[in-house]
C-alpha positions as CSV (number, residue, x, y, z in Angstrom):
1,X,152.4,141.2,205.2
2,X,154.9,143.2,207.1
3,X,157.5,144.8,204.5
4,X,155.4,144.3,201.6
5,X,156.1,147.5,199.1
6,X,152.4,147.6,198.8
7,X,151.3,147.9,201.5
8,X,151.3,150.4,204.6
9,X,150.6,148.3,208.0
10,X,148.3,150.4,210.6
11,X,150.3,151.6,213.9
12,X,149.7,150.2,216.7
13,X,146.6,151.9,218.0
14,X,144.9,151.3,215.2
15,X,145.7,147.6,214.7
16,X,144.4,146.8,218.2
17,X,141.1,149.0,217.1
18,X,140.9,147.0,214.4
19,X,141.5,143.5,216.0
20,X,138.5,144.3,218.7
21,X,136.4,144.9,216.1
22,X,136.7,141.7,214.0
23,X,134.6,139.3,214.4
24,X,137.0,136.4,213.2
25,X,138.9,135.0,210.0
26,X,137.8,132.5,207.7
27,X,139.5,129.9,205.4
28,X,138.4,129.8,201.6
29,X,139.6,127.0,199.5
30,X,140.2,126.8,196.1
31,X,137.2,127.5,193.9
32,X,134.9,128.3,197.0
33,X,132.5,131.3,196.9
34,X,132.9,134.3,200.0
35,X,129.9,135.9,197.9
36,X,127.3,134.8,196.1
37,X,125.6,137.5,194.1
38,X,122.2,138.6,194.3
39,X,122.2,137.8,198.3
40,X,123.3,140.3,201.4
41,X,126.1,139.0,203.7
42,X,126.2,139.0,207.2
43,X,130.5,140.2,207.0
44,X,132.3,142.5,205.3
45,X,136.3,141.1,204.7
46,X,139.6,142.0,204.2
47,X,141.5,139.6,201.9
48,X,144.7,138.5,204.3
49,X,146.3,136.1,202.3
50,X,145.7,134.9,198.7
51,X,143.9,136.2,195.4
52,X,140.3,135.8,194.7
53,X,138.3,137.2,191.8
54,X,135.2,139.5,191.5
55,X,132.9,138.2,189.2
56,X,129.2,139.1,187.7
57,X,127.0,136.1,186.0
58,X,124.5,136.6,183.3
59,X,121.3,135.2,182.8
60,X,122.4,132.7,180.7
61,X,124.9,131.5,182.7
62,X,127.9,133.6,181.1
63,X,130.3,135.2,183.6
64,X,132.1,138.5,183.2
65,X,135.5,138.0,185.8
66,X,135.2,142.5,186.9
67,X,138.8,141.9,189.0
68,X,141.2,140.2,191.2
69,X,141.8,140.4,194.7
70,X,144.5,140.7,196.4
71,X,145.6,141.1,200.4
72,X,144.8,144.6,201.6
73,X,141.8,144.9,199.4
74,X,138.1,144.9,201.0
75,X,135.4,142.5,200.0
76,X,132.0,142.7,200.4
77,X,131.3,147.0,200.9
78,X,127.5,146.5,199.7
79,X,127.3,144.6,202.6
80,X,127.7,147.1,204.8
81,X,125.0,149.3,203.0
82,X,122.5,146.7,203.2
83,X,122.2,146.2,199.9
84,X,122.1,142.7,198.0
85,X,125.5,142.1,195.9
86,X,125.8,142.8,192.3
87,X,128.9,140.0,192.1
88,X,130.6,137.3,193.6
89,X,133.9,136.3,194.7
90,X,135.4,133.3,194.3
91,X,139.3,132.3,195.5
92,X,141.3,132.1,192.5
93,X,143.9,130.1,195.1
94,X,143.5,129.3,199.0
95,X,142.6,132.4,200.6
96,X,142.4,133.7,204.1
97,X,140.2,136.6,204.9
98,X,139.4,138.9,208.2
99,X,135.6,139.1,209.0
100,X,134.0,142.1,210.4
101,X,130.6,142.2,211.3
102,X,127.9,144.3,208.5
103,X,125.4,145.6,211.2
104,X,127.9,147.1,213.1
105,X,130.2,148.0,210.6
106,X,129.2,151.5,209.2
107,X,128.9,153.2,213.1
108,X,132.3,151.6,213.4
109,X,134.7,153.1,210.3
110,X,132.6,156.9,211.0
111,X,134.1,156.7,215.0
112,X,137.6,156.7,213.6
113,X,138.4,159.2,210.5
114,X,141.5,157.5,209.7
115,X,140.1,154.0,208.7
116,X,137.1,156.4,207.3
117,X,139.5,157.7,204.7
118,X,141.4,154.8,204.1
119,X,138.3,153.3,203.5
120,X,137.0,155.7,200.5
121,X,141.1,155.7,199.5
122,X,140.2,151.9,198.9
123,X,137.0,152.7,197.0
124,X,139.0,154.9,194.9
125,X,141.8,152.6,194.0
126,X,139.2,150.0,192.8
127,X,137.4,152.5,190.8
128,X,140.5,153.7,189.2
129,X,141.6,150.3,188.6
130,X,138.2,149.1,187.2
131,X,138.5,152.2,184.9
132,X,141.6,151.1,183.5
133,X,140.6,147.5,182.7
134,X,137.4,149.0,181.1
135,X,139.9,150.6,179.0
136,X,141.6,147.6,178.3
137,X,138.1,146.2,177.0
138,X,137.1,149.1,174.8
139,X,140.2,150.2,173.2
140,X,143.4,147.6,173.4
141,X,143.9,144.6,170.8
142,X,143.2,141.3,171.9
143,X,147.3,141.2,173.0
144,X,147.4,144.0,175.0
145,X,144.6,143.6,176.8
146,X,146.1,140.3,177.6
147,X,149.8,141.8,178.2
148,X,147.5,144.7,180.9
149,X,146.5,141.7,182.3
150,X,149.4,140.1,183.1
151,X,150.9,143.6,184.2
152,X,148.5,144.3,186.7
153,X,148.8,141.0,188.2
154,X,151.9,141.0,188.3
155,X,151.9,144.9,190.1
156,X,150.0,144.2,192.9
157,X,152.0,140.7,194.0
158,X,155.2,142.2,194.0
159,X,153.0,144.6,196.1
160,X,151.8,142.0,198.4
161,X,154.8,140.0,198.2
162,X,153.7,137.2,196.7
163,X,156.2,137.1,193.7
164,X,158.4,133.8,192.8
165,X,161.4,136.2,191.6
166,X,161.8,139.3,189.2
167,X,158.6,139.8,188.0
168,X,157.3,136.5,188.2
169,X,153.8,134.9,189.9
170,X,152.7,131.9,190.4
171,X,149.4,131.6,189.7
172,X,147.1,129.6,188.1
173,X,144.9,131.7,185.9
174,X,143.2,129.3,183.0
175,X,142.5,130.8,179.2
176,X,139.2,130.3,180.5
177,X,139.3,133.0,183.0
178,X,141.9,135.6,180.7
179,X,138.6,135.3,178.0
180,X,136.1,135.9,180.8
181,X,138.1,138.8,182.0
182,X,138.5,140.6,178.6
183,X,136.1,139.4,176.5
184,X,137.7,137.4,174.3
185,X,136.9,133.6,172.2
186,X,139.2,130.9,173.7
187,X,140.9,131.0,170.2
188,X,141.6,134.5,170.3
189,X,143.5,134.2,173.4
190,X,145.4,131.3,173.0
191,X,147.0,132.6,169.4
192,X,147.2,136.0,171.2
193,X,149.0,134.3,173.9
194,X,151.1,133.0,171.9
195,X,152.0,136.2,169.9
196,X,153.0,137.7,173.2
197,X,155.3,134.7,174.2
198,X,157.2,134.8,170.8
199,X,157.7,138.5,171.5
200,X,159.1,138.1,174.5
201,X,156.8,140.4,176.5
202,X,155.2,138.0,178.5
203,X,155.2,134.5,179.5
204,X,152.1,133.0,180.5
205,X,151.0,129.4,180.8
206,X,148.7,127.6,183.3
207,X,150.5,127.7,186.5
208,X,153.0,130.6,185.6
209,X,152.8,134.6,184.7
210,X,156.4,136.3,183.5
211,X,157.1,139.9,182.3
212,X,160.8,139.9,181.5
213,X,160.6,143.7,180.7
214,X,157.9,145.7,182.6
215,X,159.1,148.9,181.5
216,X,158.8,147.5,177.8
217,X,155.7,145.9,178.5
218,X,153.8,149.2,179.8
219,X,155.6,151.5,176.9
220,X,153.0,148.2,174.8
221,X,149.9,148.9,176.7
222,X,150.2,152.6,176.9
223,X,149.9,152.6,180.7
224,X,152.2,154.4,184.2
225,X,151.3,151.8,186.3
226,X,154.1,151.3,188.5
227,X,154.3,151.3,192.3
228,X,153.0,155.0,194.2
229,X,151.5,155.2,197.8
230,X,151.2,152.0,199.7
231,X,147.7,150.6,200.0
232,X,146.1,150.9,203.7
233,X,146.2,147.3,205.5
234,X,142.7,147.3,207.4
């Protein structure tokens, strides 16, 4: 991920700090699970390579997708209190992640105030960012929740340089998963979908998400979302 826009690599000191402490990488296909909620895990991770999603289940088997994962971000941070986890993750594509060890990992991030703060700088980014897609839910129309969508997704891989050109991803995200993310009937989406493509603000089918016009698209959704401080790689 070197020269991503995104994201600020550690020096040198603190990449071998970090490479002594981690216990290993793993390999997570398609579809596989990193988390499975209601059970404690034995790692905390950092996503290295692909996008996964964050997701709580119901009793009744319906699933709420919370947010998407991308490299830079950690997974797994109940872990490391002990506690059981309230979600799971799931790759949305194939996905590499860094494994540190739980028991260990606490003593570890309060030796070094560095990764200590760009730990709770982490925290804070995914509360802000779960803030604004709780706006989405509560006060956007069905097409700009999807057009926020689509922004955010595409924000964060040009920031982890996994765009296919200007302002372009290639990812496969079903209708399916849009609903589950914002709450919406299959129906809804698809027409809404729809609406957006025959406006030209964005362009998304099953293996493909296109903004033409970012600006234009985040003057729609009301929202300064564009590129600050670079995102700590741990």
């Amino acid at each position: 991920m070197l020269g991503c826009p995104g994201l600020h690599n550690p020096p040198a000191d603190k990449l071998d700090l970090i490479q002594t402490f981690k216990s290993g990488e793993v390999a997570v296909d398609r579809g596989g699970q990193v988390l499975i909620q209601g059970t404690t895990s034995a790692h905390v991770y950092t996503v290295l390579e692909g996008v996964l999603i964050r997701f709580r289940l119901l009793d009744d088997g319906r699933r709420q997708i919370i947010n998407f994962l991308f490299p830079g971000d950690i997974v797994g941070l109940q872990a490391a209190l002990n506690e059981p986890m309230t979600h799971g993750i799931e790759a949305l594509i194939d996905a590499r992640l860094c494994t540190f060890p739980r028991d260990a990992f606490r003593s570890f991030i309060s030796g070094f105030p560095e990764l200590s703060y760009d730990l709770i700088w982490l925290a804070a980014k995914e509360e802000a960012a779960l803030e604004e897609h709780l706006v989405a839910l509560g006060q956007r129309n069905a097409r700009e929740r999807i057009a926020y969508l689509a922004l955010f997704l595409i924000e964060r891989a040009e920031g982890t340089c996994m765009t296919d050109g200007p302002h372009k991803l290639n990812l496969a995200v079903t209708q399916s998963q849009i609903a589950d993310m914002l709450g919406l009937s299959l129906v809804h989406t698809n027409r809404s979908l729809q609406t957006l493509r025959r406006e030209g603000l964005v362009r998304w089918t099953l293996t493909v998400i296109e903004i033409p016009d970012m600006e234009a698209v985040r003057r729609y959704v009301q929202v300064d979302s564009s590129l600050t401080r670079k995102r700590p790689f741990i």
